[in-house]
TORDOKOL-566107 format. One record per residue (C-alpha): y, z, x; chain; residue number from 1. Coordinates in pm, 1 decimal, decimal comma. Each point is the difference from the previous one (the first is absolute). Layout:
// residues N
+----------+----------+----------+-------+------+
|    north |       up |     east | chain | resi |
+----------+----------+----------+-------+------+
|        Y |        Z |        X |     A |  NUM |
...
+----------+----------+----------+-------+------+
// end
This chain:
// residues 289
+----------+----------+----------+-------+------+
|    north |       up |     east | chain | resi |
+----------+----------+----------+-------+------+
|  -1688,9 |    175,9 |  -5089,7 |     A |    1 |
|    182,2 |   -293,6 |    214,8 |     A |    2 |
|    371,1 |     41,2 |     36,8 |     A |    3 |
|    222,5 |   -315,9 |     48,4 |     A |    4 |
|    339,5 |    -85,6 |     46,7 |     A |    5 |
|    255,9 |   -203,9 |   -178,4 |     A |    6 |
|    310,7 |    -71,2 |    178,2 |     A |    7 |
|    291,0 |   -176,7 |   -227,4 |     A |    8 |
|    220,9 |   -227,8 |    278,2 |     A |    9 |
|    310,2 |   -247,8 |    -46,2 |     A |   10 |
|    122,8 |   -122,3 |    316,7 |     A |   11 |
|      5,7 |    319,9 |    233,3 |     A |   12 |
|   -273,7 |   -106,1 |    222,6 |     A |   13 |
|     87,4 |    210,7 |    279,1 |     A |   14 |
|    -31,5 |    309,5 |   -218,1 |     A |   15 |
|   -364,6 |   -162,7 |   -133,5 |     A |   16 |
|   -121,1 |    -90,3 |    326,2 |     A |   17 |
|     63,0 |    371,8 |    120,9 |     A |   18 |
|   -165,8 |    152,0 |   -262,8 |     A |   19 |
|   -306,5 |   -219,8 |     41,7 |     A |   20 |
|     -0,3 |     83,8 |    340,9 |     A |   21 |
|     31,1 |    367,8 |   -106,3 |     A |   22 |
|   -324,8 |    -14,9 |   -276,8 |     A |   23 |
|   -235,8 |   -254,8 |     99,1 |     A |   24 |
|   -204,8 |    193,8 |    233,9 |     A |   25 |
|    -25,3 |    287,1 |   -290,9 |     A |   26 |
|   -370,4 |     32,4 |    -78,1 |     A |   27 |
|     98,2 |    152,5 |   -296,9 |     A |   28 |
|    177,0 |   -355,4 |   -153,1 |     A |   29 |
|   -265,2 |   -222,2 |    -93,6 |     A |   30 |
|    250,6 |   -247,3 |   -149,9 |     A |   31 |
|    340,7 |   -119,1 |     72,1 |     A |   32 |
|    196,2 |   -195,4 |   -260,2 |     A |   33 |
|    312,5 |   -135,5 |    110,8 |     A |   34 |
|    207,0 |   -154,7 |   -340,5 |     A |   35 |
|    234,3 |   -257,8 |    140,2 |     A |   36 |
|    328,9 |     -2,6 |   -284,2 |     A |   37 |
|     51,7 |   -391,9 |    122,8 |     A |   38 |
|    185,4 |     91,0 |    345,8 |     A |   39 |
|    157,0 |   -244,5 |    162,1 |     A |   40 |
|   -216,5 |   -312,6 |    158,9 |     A |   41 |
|    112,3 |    109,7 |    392,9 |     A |   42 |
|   -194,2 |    350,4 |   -114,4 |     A |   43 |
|   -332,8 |   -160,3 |   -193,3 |     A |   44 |
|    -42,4 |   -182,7 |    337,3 |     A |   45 |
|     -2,3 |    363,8 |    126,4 |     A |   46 |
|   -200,9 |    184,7 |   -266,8 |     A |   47 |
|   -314,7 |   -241,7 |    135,0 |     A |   48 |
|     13,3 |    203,9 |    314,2 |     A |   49 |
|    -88,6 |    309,0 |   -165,3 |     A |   50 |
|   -317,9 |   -155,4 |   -186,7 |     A |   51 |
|   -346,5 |    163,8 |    119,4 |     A |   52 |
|   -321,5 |    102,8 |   -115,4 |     A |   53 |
|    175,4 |    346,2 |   -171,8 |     A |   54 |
|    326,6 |   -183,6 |    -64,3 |     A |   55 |
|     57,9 |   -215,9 |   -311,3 |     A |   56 |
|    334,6 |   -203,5 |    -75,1 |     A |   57 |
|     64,1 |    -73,6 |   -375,4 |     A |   58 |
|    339,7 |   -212,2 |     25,0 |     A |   59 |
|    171,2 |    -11,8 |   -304,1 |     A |   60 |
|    168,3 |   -305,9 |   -130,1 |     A |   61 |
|    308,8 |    177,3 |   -151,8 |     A |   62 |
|    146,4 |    364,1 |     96,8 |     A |   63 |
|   -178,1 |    153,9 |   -344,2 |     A |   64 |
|    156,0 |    337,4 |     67,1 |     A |   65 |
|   -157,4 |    336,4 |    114,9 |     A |   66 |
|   -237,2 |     80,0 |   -283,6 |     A |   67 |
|   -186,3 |   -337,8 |    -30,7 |     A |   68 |
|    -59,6 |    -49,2 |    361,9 |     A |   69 |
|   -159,8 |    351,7 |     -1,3 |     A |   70 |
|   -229,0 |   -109,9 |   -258,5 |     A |   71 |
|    -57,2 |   -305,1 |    101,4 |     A |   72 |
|   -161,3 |    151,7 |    358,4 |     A |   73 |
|   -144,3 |    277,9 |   -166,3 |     A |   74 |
|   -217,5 |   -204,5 |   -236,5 |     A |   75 |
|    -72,4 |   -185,1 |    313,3 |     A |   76 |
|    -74,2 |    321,5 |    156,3 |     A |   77 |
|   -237,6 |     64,4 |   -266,3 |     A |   78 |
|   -174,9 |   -291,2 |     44,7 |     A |   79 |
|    -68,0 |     70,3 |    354,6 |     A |   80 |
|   -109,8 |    326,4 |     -1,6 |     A |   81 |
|    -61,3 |     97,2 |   -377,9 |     A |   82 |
|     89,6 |    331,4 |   -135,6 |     A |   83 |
|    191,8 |    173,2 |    286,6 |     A |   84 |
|    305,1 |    178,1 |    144,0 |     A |   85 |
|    320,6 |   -192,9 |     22,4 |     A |   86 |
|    269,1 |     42,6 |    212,9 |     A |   87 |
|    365,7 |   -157,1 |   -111,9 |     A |   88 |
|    231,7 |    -59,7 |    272,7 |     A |   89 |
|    305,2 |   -170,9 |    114,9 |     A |   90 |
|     31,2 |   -216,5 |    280,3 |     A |   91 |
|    268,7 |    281,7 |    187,6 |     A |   92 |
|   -218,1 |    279,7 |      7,2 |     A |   93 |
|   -140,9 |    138,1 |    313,7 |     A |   94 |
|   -304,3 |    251,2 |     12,4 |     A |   95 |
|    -74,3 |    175,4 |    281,3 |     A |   96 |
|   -339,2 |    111,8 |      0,3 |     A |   97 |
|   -290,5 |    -96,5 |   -213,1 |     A |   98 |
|   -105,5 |    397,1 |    -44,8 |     A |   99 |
|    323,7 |    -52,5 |   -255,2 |     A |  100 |
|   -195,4 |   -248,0 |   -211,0 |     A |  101 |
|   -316,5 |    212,8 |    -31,0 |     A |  102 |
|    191,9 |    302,0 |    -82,8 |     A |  103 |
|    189,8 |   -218,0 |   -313,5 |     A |  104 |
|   -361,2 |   -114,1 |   -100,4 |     A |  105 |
|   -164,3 |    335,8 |    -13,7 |     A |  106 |
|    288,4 |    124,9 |   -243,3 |     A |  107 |
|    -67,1 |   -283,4 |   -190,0 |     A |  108 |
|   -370,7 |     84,8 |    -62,1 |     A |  109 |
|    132,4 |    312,0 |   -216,0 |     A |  110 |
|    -72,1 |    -86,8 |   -403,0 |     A |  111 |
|    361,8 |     -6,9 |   -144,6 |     A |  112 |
|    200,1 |   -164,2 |    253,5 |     A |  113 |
|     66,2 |   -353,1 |    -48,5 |     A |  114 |
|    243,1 |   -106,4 |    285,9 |     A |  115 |
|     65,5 |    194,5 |    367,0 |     A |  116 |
|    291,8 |    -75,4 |    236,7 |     A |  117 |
|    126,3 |    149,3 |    263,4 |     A |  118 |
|    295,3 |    153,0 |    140,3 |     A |  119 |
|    215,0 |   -311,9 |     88,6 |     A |  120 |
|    297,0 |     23,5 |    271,6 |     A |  121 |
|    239,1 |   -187,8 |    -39,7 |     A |  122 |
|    209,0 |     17,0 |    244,6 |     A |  123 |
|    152,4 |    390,1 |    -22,5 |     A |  124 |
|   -111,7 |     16,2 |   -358,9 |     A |  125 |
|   -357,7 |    109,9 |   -145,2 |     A |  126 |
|    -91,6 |   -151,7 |   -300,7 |     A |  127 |
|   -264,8 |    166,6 |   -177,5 |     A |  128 |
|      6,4 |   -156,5 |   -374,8 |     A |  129 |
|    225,9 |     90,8 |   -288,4 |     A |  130 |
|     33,5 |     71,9 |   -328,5 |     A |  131 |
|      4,5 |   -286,5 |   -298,3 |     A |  132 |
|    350,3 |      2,0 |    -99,6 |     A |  133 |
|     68,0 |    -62,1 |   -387,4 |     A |  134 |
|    224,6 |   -217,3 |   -142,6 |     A |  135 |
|    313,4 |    171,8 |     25,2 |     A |  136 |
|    -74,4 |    156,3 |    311,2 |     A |  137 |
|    -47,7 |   -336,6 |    178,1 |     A |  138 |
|    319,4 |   -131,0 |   -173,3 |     A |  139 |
|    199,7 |    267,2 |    176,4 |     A |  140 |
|   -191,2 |    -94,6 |    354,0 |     A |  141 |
|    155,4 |   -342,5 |    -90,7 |     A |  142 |
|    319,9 |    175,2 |     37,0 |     A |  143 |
|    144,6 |    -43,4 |    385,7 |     A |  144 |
|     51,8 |    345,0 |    183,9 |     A |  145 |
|    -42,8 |    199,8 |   -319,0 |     A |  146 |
|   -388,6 |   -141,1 |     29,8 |     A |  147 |
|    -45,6 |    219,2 |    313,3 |     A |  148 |
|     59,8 |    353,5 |   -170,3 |     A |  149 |
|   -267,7 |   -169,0 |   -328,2 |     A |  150 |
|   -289,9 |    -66,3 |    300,0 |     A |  151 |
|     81,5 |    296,6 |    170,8 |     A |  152 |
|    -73,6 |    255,3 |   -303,1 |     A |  153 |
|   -199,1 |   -217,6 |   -224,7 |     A |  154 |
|   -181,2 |   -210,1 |    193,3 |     A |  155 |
|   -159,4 |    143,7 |    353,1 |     A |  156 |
|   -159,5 |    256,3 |    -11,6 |     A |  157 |
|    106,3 |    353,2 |    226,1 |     A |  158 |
|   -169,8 |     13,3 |    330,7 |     A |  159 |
|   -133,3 |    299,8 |    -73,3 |     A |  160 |
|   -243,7 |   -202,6 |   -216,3 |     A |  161 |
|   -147,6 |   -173,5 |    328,1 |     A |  162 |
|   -122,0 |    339,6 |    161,0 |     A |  163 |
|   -336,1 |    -38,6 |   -101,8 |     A |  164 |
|   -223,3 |   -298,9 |    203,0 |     A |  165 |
|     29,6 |   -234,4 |   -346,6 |     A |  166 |
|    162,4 |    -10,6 |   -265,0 |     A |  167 |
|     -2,8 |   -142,4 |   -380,9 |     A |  168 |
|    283,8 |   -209,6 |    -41,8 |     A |  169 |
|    141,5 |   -287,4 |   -285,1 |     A |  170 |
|     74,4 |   -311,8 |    205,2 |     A |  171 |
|   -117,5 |    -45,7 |    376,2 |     A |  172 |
|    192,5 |   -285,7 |    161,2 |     A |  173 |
|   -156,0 |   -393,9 |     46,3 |     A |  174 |
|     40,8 |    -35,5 |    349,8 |     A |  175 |
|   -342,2 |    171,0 |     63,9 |     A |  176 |
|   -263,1 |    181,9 |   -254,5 |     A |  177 |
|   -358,0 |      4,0 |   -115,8 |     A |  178 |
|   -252,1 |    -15,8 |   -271,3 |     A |  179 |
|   -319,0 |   -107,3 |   -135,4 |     A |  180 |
|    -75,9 |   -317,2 |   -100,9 |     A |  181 |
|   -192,4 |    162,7 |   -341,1 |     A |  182 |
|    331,3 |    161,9 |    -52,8 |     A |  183 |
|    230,9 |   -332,3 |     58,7 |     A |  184 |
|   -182,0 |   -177,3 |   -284,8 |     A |  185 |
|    -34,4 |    300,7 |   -164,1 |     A |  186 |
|    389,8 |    -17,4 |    -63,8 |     A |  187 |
|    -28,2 |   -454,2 |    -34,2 |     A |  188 |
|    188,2 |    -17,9 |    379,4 |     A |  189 |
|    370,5 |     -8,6 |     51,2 |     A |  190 |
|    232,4 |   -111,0 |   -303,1 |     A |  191 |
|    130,6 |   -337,4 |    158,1 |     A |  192 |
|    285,5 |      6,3 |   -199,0 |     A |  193 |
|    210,0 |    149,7 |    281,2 |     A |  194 |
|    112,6 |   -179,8 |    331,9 |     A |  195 |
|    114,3 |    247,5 |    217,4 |     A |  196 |
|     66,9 |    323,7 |    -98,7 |     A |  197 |
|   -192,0 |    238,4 |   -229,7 |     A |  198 |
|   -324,7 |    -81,6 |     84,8 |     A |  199 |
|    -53,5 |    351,6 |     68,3 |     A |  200 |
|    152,7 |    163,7 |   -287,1 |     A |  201 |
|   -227,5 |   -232,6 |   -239,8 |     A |  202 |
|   -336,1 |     79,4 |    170,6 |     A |  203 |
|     65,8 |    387,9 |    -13,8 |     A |  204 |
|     39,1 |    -43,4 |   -376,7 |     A |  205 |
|   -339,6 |   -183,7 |    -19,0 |     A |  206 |
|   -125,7 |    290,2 |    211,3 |     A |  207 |
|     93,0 |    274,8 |   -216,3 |     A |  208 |
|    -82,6 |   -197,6 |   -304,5 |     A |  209 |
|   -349,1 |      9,0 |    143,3 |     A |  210 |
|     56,3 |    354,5 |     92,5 |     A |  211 |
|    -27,6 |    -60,2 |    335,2 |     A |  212 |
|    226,4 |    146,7 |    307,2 |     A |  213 |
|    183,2 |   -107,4 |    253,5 |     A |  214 |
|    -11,0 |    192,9 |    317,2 |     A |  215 |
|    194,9 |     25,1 |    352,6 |     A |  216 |
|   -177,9 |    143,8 |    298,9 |     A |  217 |
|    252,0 |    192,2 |    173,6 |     A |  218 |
|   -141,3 |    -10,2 |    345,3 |     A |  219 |
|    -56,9 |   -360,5 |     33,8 |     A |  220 |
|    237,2 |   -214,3 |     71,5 |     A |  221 |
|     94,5 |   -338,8 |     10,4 |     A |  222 |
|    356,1 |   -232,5 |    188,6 |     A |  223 |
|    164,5 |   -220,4 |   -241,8 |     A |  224 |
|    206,9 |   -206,3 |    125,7 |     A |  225 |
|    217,4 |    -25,0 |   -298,9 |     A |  226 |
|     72,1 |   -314,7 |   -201,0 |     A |  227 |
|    -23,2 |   -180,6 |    309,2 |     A |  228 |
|   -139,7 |   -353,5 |   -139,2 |     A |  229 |
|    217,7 |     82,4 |   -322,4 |     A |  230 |
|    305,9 |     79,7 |    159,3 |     A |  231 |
|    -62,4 |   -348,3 |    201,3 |     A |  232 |
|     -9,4 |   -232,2 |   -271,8 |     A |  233 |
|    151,6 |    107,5 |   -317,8 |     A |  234 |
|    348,8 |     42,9 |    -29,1 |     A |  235 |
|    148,9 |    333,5 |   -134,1 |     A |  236 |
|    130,7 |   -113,5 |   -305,2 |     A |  237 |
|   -271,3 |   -157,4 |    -98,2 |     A |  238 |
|   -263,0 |    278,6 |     65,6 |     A |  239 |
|    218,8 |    204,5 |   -190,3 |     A |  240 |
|    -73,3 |   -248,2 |   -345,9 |     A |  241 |
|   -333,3 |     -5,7 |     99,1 |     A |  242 |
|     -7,9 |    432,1 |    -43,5 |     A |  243 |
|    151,7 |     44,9 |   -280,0 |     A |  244 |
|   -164,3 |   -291,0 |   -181,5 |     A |  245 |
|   -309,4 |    173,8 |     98,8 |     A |  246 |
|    104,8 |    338,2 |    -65,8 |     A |  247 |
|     93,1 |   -160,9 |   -388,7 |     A |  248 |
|   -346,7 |   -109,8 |     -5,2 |     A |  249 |
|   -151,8 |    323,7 |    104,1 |     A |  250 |
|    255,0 |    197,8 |   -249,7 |     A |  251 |
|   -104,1 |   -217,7 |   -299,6 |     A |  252 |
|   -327,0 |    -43,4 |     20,7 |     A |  253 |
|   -115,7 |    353,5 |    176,8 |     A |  254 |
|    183,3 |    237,2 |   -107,8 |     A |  255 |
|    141,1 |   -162,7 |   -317,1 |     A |  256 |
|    373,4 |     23,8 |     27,1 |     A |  257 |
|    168,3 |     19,4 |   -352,5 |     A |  258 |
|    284,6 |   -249,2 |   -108,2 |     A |  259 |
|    295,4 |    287,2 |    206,1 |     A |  260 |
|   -206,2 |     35,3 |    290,3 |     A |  261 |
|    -71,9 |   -403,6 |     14,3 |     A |  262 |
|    384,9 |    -29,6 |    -48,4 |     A |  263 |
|     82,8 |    248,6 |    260,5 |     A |  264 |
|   -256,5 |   -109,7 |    275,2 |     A |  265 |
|    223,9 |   -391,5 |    -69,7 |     A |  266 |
|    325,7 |    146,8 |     44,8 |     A |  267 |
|    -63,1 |    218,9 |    317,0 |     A |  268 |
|   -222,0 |   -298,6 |    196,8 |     A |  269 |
|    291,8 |   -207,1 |    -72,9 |     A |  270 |
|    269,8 |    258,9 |    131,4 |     A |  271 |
|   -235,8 |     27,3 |    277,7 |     A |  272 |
|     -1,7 |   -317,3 |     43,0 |     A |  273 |
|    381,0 |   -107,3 |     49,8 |     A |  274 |
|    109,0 |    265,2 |    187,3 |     A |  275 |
|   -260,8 |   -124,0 |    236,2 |     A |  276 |
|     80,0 |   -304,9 |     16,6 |     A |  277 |
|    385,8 |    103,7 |     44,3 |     A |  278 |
|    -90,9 |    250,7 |    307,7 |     A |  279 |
|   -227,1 |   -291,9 |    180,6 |     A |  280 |
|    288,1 |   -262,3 |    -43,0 |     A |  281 |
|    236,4 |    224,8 |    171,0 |     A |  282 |
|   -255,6 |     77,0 |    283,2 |     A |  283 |
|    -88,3 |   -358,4 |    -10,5 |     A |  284 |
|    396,7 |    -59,1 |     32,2 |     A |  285 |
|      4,5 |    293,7 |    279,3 |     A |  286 |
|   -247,6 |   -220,2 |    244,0 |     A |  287 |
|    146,9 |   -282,7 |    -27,0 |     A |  288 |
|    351,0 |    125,6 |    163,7 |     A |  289 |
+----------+----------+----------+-------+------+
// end
C-alpha cells in the first residue's frame, strides 16, 4: 500500500520549505499534499516553488481551520493514490530519517490500531499522547496554575508507561500521526466543527467508537518545533477563545456534558479568560517602559 503525505501550512514557509526538503527524496512518500490555510500573497508566490512531480499545492481561499484542511488533502490524497497510508503533519515538524516513517507504517499494519505517532520533542518535553479528559476534568485544566497539578495526575500518563517500544494511548498529538485511509472514512474524516484546538481529542473518540487504538512508538521520534506558525500569527487572547470554544464543542457533543458540567466548563473558560487578558496587559504595559 502507497503512503502519502499531507502537510497543513499557513504562512510559515520557512518551516514548509524545510520539511519538503527533509521528505521529498523518501521513496517511501508517494504523495505530498501541502493544504495552504490562505497564507499571505508574499508566501503563495513562494508555495509555487515547492510544486513538482511528488508535490501538490491545494491553496485554500479562506483559513478553514485544522480539521477541514486535513480532509480536504486527504480526500485529495485519496484520489491520487486510492486506498492507502496517510501521514498528517504540520508544517514545523522535522524528521530525521526516513527508517522513522517505515517503522510508524509497519505498526500500523497491526489489525486494531487505527492511528500511530511518534514520540514528539518538543523542545525539553516528550509528548507521547494523553488521556481524554471529561468534562469536569477539563474545566479544572481551564483553571490557571491549579490546571498543572489536574494534567499532571489526570492527564499524562507515568513514564513508566513508555518502557515498552509502543504503547496504547487515548489522544496522540496533531502535529504528526498516521493512519489508513479505510480507517479515516471509516470514522467520516475529521469533525470540522473545530478551528484549532481539539482536533485530536475528537478523532480518538471516533477511534474508540470504532474500537480502534491509538498507539505511540516509543523509539521513534520526531522535532516539533512547537506552535511555531501558530504562535506567529494568532494572538494569545484570541487562541485562547478559539480552545475553549473548541473544547465546549468537544465536551457537548463527545462526551455529553450535563447542564452543571456545561455551566462549569462557561464559568472556568471565562475566569481563564480575564485573568489572561489582565497578566498580558501588564506584560504588554512592562515592554513598553
Amino acid at each position: 500500500m502507497k503512503t502519502g503525505m499531507v502537510i497543513i501550512h499557513y504562512n510559515d514557509y520557512e518551516s514548509l520549505h524545510h520539511l519538503i526538503e527533509n521528505v521529498k527524496d523518501y521513496s517511501v512518500i508517494s504523495k505530498i499534499i501541502i493544504v495552504d490555510n490562505n497564507s499571505s500573497k508574499e508566501i503563495r508566490v513562494k508555495l509555487k516553488q515547492l510544486s513538482f512531480r511528488k508535490v501538490k499545492i491545494i491553496e485554500n481561499k479562506e483559513n478553514f481551520g485544522f480539521a477541514r484542511a486535513i480532509n480536504i488533502g486527504s480526500r485529495n490524497l485519496i484520489k491520487e493514490l486510492g486506498p492507502c497510508n496517510i501521514i498528517i503533519s504540520n508544517a514545523d515538524v522535522i524528521i530525521e530519517k526516513e527508517q522513522d516513517i517505515k517503522d510508524l507504517i509497519k505498526e500500523l499494519n497491526k489489525r486494531t490500531i487505527g492511528v500511530v505517532a511518534p514520540t514528539i520533542i518538543e523542545g525539553s518535553h516528550l509528548n507521547r499522547g494523553w488521556k481524554n479528559p471529561s468534562p469536569f476534568l477539563d474545566s479544572m485544566l481551564n483553571l490557571i496554575y491549579i490546571h498543572r497539578f489536574f494534567r499532571k495526575k489526570y492527564i499524562f500518563y507515568d513514564e513508566k508507561y513508555y518502557e515498552n517500544k509502543t504503547s496504547i494511548v487515548e489522544v496522540v498529538s496533531g502535529c504528526f500521526f498516521i493512519l489508513k485511509s479505510r480507517n479515516l472514512e471509516r470514522v467520516n474524516f475529521l469533525d470540522e466543527n473545530t478551528f484549532l484546538y481539539y482536533e485530536e481529542n475528537i478523532l480518538a473518540k471516533k477511534m474508540k467508537e470504532q474500537k480502534l487504538y491509538l498507539l505511540v512508538c516509543n523509539d521513534v521520534s520526531i522535532i516539533h518545533n512547537h506552535s511555531v506558525s501558530i504562535d506567529k500569527n494568532i494572538k494569545k487572547i484570541k487562541k485562547l477563545k478559539l480552545q475553549k470554544k473548541s473544547q465546549y464543542y468537544f465536551q457537548t457533543t463527545y462526551q455529553h456534558a450535563n447542564i452543571m458540567e456545561k455551566i462549569l466548563l462557561k464559568s472556568t473558560a471565562f475566569m481563564s479568560r480575564m485573568i489572561l487578558t489582565v497578566v498580558y496587559f501588564i506584560k504588554d504595559l512592562g515592554k513598553g517602559r
